[in-house]
C-alpha positions in Angstrom: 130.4 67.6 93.7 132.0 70.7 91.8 135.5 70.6 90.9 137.6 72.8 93.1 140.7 74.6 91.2 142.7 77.1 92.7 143.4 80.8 91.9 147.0 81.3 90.3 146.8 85.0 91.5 145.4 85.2 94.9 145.5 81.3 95.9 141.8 81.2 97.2 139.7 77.9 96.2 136.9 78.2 93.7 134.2 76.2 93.2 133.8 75.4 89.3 130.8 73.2 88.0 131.6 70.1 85.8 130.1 71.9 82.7 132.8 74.3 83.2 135.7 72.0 82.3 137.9 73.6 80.2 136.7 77.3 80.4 138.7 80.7 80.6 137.0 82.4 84.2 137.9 84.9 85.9 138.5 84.8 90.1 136.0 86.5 91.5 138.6 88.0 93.9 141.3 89.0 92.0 140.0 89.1 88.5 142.8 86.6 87.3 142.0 84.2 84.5 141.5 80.6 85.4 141.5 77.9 82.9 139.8 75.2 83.9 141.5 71.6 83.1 139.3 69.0 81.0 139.0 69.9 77.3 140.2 72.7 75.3 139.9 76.5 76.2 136.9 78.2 75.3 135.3 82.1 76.6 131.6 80.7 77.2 130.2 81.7 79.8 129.8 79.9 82.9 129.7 79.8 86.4 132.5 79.8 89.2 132.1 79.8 92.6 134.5 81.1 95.5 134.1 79.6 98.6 132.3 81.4 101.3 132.6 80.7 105.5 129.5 81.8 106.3 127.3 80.6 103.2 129.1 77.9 101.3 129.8 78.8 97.5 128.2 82.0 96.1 128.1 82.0 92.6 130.5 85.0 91.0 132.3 85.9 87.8 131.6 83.5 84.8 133.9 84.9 82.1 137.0 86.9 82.1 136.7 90.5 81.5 139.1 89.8 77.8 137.0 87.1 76.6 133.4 89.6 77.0 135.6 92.2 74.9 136.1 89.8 72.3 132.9 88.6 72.5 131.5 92.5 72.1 133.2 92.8 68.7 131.7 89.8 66.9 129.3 90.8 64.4 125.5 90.0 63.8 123.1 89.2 66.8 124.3 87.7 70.1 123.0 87.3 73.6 125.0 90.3 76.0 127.3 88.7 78.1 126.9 89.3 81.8 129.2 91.2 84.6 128.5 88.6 87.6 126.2 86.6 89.7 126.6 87.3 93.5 124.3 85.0 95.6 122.9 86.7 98.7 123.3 83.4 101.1 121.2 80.1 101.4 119.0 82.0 104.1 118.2 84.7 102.5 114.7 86.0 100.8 114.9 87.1 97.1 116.0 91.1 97.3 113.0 92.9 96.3 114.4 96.1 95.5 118.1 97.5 94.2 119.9 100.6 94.1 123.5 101.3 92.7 125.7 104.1 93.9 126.3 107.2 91.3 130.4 105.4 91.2 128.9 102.3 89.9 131.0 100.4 93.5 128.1 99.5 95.8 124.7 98.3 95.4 121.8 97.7 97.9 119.6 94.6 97.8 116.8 94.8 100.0 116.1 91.3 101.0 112.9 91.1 103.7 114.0 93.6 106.6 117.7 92.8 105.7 119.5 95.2 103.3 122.5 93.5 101.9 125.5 95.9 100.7 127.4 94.7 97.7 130.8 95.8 96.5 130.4 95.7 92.3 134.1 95.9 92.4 135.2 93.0 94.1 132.1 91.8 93.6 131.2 90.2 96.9 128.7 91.0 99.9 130.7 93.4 102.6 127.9 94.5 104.6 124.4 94.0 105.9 122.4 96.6 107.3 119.1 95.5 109.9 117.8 98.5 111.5 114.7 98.6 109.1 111.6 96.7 111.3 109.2 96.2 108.6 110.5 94.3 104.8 112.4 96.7 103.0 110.2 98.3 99.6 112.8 100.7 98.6 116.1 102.1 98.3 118.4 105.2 97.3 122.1 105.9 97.7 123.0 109.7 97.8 124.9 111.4 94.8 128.0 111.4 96.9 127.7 107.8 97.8 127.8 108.4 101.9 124.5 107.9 102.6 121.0 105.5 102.0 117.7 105.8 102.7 115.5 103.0 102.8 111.8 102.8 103.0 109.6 99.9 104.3 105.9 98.1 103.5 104.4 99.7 107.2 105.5 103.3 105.8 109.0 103.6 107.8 111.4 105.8 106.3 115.2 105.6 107.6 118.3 107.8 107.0 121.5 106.3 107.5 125.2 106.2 106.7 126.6 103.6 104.3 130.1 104.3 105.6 129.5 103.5 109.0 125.8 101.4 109.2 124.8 103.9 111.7 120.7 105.0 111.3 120.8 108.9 111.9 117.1 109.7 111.0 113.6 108.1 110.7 111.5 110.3 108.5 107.7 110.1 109.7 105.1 110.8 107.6 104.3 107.8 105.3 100.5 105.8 106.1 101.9 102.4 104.8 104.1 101.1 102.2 106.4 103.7 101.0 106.7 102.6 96.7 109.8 104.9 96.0 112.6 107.5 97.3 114.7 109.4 95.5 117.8 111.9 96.9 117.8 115.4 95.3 121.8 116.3 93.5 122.6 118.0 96.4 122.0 115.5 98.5 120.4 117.8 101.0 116.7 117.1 100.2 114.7 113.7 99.2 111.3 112.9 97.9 109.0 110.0 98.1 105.6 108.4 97.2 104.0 105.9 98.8 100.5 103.4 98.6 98.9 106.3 100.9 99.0 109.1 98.1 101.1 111.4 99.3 104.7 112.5 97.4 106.8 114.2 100.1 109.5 116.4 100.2 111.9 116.0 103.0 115.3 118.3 103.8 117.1 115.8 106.0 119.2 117.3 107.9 116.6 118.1 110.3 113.6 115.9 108.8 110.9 118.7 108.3 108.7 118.0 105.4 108.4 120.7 102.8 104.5 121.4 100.7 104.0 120.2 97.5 100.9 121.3 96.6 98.1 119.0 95.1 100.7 115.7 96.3 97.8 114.2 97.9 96.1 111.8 95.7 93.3 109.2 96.4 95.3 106.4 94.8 98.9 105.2 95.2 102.2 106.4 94.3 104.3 104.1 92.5 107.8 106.3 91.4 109.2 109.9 92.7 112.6 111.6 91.2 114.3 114.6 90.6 115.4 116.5 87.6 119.1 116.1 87.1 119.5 119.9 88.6 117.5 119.7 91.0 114.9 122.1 90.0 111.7 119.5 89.3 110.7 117.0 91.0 108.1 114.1 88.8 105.4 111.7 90.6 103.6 109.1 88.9 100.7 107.0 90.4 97.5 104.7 89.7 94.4 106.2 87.7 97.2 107.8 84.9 98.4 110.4 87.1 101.4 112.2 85.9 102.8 115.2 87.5 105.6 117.8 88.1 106.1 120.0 90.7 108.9 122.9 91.3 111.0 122.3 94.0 110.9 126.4 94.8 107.8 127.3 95.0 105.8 123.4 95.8 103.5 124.3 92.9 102.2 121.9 90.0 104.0 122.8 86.9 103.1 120.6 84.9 100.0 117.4 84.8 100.7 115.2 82.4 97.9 113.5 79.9 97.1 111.1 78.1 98.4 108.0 81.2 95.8 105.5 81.6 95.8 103.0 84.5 98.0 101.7 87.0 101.6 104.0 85.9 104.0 103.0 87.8 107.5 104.5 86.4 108.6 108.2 85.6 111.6 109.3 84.4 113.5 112.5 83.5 115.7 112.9 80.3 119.2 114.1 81.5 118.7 117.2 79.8 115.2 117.7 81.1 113.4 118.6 78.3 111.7 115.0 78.5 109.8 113.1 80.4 108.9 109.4 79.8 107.0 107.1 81.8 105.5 103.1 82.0 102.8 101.0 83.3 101.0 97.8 82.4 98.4 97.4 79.7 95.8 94.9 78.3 96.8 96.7 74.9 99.4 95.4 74.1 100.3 92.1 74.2 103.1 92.0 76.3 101.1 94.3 78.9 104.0 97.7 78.2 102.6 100.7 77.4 104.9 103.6 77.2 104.2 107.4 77.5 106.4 110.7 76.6 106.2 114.0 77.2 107.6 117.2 76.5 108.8 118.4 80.0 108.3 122.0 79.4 104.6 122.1 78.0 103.5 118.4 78.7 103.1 117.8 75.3 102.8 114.4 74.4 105.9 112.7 72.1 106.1 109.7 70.2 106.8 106.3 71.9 106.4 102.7 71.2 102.8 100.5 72.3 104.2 97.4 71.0 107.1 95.5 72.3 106.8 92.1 71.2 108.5 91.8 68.5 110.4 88.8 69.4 107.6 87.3 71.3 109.5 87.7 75.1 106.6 87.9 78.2 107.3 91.2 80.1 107.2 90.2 84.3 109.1 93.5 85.0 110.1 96.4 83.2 112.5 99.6 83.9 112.4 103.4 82.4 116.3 104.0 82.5 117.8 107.0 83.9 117.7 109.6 81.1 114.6 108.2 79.5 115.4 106.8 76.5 115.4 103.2 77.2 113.1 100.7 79.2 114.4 97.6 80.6 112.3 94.8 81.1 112.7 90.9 82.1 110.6 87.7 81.5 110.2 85.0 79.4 111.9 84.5 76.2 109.9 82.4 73.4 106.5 81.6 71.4 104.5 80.3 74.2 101.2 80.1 74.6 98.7 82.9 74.9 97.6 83.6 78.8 94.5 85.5 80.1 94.7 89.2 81.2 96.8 89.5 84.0 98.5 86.3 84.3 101.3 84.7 82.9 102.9 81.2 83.3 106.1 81.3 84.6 108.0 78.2 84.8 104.8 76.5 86.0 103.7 78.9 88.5 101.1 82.0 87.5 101.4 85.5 88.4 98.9 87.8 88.7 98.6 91.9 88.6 101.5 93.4 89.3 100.3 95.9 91.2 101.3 94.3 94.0 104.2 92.9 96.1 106.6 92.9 93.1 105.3 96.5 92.1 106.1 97.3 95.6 108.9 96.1 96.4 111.3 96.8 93.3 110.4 100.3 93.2 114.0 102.0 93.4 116.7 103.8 91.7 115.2 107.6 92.6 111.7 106.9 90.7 113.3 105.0 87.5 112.4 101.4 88.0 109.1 100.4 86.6 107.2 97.0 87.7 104.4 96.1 84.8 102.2 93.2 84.6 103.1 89.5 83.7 101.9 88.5 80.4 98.6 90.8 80.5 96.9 88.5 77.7 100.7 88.1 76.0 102.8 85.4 75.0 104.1 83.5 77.5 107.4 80.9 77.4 107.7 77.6 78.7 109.4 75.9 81.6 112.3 75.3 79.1 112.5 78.8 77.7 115.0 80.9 79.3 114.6 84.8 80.6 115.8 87.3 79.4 116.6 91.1 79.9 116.2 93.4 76.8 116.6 96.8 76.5 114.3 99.0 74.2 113.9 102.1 73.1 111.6 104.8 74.4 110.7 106.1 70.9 111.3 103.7 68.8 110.8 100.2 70.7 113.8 98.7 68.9 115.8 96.1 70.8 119.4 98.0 71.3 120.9 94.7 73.9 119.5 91.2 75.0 120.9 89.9 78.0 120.6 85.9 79.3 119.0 86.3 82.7 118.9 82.5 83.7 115.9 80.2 84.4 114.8 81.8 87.6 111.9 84.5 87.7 112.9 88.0 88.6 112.4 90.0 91.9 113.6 93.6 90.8 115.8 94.9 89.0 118.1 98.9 89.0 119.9 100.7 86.5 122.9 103.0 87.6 122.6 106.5 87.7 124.6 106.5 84.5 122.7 104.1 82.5 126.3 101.9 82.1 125.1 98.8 84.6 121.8 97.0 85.8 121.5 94.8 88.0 118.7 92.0 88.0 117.6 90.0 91.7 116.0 86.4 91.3 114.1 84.2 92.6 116.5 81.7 94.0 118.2 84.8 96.3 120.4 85.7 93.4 121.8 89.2 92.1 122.8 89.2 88.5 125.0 92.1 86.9 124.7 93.6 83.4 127.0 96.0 81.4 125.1 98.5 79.3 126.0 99.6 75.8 126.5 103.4 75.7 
């Protein structure tokens, strides 16, 4: 049985492991620090619990927000340390796609048909939205934070408010799963791309599709988003296929070249000159290949082919907003060397990704990537840990490792700003991350 300690600040009962025993936490509720009776103080992190009616204890905060700042000046290499862990209940189905809103507050986990909203500031679950009737594949939250749309594996696209949980639209036009949705900065307009070939255009006040020409491809579409004015919208799919279209006119700007295979993440730099994009590959060990492009003539820039450098199996992988940095997450350590398209993860093997975990954590207005397990790379133990690093577009220099547990992961979102991510599990867990600027 945990011990149980009380909260000096806001006198609710948490739910502290014995491995905690003397730690510094923080309530999850109030942010107070808690110190932990048993040995002497320490700022490691840890987990503490607050006790939940309806599901029992959900793992929260693990240190105080003054010991992670003390922690961020020591010098020399060190593992990140995490914002939270927020567990989505006992019933629940690992989320299998994440948004966060443009204020960095809420977040969205889909979880099967349910979508879970998360307050990032009190860090707790507040809402639950279950109007969706097929398992939930995607997510956006509008620039202005009011409203969601969520897209489903049988092509159902629904509009609805996050301030009141009413649904106000279903967009039709989707022939199976949708992959990706994105809101224009306006907010008036939205795009998406789905396993039937088409990227669409919507206005949503009154759900009328708009042409984009050539947006009907023979293979899937994996990632849609817009260009941070609003002027361009990019699409990435299977067979390489890169492309951006003007929002004015419908027409292809620009194709990109030089993508081979399944590509499965597009990005814009904020200023828009760049493009960047991701996908699996059996040519590189960890199975990341990385593209970049100049946005304006689709020439091709220089980016990194191989990312294991420290030996870490890639299960899923991110192109942040802005395009500079990918964020992936797997298995840290040596390993052993798997066949193409599989790695073993804590005893269990899985396959292409191009498949439910490529589906389902497409998010974040076209900036999440899913890329193959292992694809003939290293792969850790059972005993090895995972990890979240971040890398460099050009470069493919580690800039931040972050301790993501001993539990596979589902999907994982940056914010809109690049300054949080958020990783979901397999044990129906949702882990936070602060981002170095």
């Amino acid at each position: 049985m945990p011990l149980t300690v009380t909260c000096g600040g806001c006198g609710k009962m948490l739910a502290v492991p014995e491995h905690a025993l003397g730690k510094r936490l923080a309530c999850p509720a109030c942010k107070t620090p808690v110190t932990v009776p048993g040995a002497e103080p320490g700022s490691d992190i840890t987990d503490v619990q607050i006790i939940d009616e309806e599901d029992g204890p959900v793992t929260a905060y693990g240190v105080h927000p003054q010991d992670a700042t003390e922690e961020r000046g020591r010098p020399g290499p060190r593992m990140a340390t995490g914002l939270g862990v927020l567990s989505l209940g006992k019933m629940a189905t690992p989320a299998g796609c994440l948004v966060i809103s443009s204020d960095n507050r809420l977040a969205l986990a889909g979880s099967d048909a349910t979508i879970f909203i998360l307050d990032l500031a009190e860090w707790k679950k507040i809402d639950r939205f279950e109007k969706q009737k097929a398992p939930v594949t995607c997510l956006a939250v509008s620039p202005d934070g009011t409203l969601a749309l969520s897209g489903d594996e049988l092509g159902g696209l629904l509009l609805w408010s996050l301030q009141t949980g009413r649904a106000l639209r279903w967009l039709e036009g989707h022939q199976g799963c949708v992959n990706s949705v994105a809101f224009a900065p306006n907010g008036r307009y939205a795009v998406s791309g789905g396993d039937d070939g088409t990227t669409q255009l919507w206005e949503l006040e009154s759900g009328r599709t708009h042409k984009l020409f050539g947006a009907r491809w023979d293979d899937a579409v994996y990632s849609v988003c817009y260009s941070a004015d609003g002027r361009w919208i990019l699409g990435a799919g299977n067979t390489g296929r890169v492309r951006m279209w003007s929002v004015k006119t419908g027409e292809v700007v620009v194709k990109f070249k030089g993508a081979t295979g399944e590509v499965v993440s597009a990005a814009f730099s904020k200023d828009g000159t760049e493009v960047a994009a991701c996908g699996p590959s059996r040519m590189t060990q960890t199975g990341v290949k990385v593209w970049r492009w100049s946005a304006e003539t689709g020439k091709a820039l220089p980016a990194f082919t191989e990312a294991n450098r420290n030996r870490a199996s890639v299960a899923l992988a991110l192109v942040a907003p802005g395009a500079q940095r990918i964020l992936t997450a797997g298995k840290r350590g040596a390993g052993k060397r798997s066949g193409p398209g599989t790695v073993d993860v804590a005893g269990s093997v899985i396959g292409s990704v191009v498949g439910t975990l490529a589906v389902n954590a497409m998010t974040c207005g076209g900036a999440v990537v899913v890329v193959s397990g292992g694809r003939g790379g290293p792969t850790g133990g059972p005993e090895d840990p995972y990890c979240l690093q971040l890398w460099n577009v050009a470069a493919g220099l580690i800039s931040q490792t972050y301790d993501a547990g001993r539990q596979p992961a589902t999907a994982l979102a940056v914010s809109p700003d690049a300054s949080r991510a958020l990783c979901a599990c397999r044990d129906s867990t949702v882990h936070a991350f602060g981002l170095p600027a």
